[in-house]
C-alpha positions, 0 to 999 in steps of 0.5 A: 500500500505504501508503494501504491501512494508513494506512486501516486504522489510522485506520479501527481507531482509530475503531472502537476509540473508539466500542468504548471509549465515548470522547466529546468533551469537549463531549460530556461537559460538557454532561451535568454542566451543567443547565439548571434556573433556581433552586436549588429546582429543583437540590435538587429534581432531586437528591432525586428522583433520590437518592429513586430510588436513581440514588446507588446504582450507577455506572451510574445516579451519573451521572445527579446529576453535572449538580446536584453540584459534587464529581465523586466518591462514596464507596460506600455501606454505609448508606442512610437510607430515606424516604417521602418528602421536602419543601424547606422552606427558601430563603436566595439571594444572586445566587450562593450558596443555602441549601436546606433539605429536610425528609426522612420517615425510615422508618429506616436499612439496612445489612446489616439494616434498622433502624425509625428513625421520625423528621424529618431536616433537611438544609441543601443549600449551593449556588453559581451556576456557569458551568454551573448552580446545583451542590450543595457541601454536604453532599457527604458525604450518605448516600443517602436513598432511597424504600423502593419503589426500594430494595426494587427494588434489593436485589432485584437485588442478590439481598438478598430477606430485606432486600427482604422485611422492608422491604417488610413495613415499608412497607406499614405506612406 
C-alpha cells in the first residue's frame, strides 16, 4: 500500500509540473542566451522583433529576453510607430558596443494616434556576456513598432477606430 501512494504522489507531482509549465533551469537559460556573433546582429534581432510588436504582450516579451540584459518591462501606454528602421552606427571594444539605429517615425499612439513625421536616433549600449552580446541601454525604450503589426494588434485588442485611422495613415506612406 505504501508503494501504491508513494506512486501516486510522485506520479501527481509530475503531472502537476508539466500542468504548471515548470522547466529546468537549463531549460530556461538557454532561451535568454543567443547565439548571434556581433552586436549588429543583437540590435538587429531586437528591432525586428520590437518592429513586430513581440514588446507588446507577455506572451510574445519573451521572445527579446535572449538580446536584453534587464529581465523586466514596464507596460506600455505609448508606442512610437515606424516604417521602418536602419543601424547606422558601430563603436566595439572586445566587450562593450555602441549601436546606433536610425528609426522612420510615422508618429506616436496612445489612446489616439498622433502624425509625428520625423528621424529618431537611438544609441543601443551593449556588453559581451557569458551568454551573448545583451542590450543595457536604453532599457527604458518605448516600443517602436511597424504600423502593419500594430494595426494587427489593436485589432485584437478590439481598438478598430485606432486600427482604422492608422491604417488610413499608412497607406499614405
Amino acid at each position: 500500500m505504501n508503494k501504491f501512494i508513494l506512486t501516486l504522489v510522485c506520479g501527481m507531482s509530475i503531472m502537476a509540473a508539466l500542468m504548471c509549465g515548470c522547466k529546468s533551469g537549463s531549460e530556461r537559460s538557454s532561451k535568454t542566451a543567443n547565439s548571434l556573433r556581433t552586436p549588429e546582429e543583437v540590435v538587429k534581432a531586437f528591432c525586428d522583433l520590437d518592429g513586430e510588436g513581440k514588446r507588446l504582450s507577455s506572451l510574445t516579451w519573451p521572445e527579446v529576453l535572449p538580446y536584453i540584459a534587464w529581465k523586466d518591462e514596464a507596460g506600455w501606454d505609448m508606442v512610437i510607430v515606424i516604417s521602418g528602421y536602419r543601424l547606422t552606427g558601430v563603436e566595439s571594444t572586445k566587450s562593450d558596443s555602441h549601436v546606433t539605429v536610425e528609426y522612420s517615425v510615422i508618429g506616436e499612439s496612445s489612446r489616439d494616434f498622433a502624425l509625428l513625421k520625423s528621424v529618431e536616433k537611438v544609441k543601443f549600449n551593449l556588453r559581451k556576456t557569458g551568454k551573448g552580446w545583451k542590450i543595457e541601454s536604453p532599457d527604458s525604450l518605448m516600443p517602436h513598432v511597424l504600423a502593419k503589426p500594430l494595426i494587427a494588434h489593436f485589432e485584437e485588442d478590439n481598438n478598430h477606430a485606432l486600427a482604422d485611422k492608422l491604417r488610413e495613415i499608412s497607406k499614405e506612406e
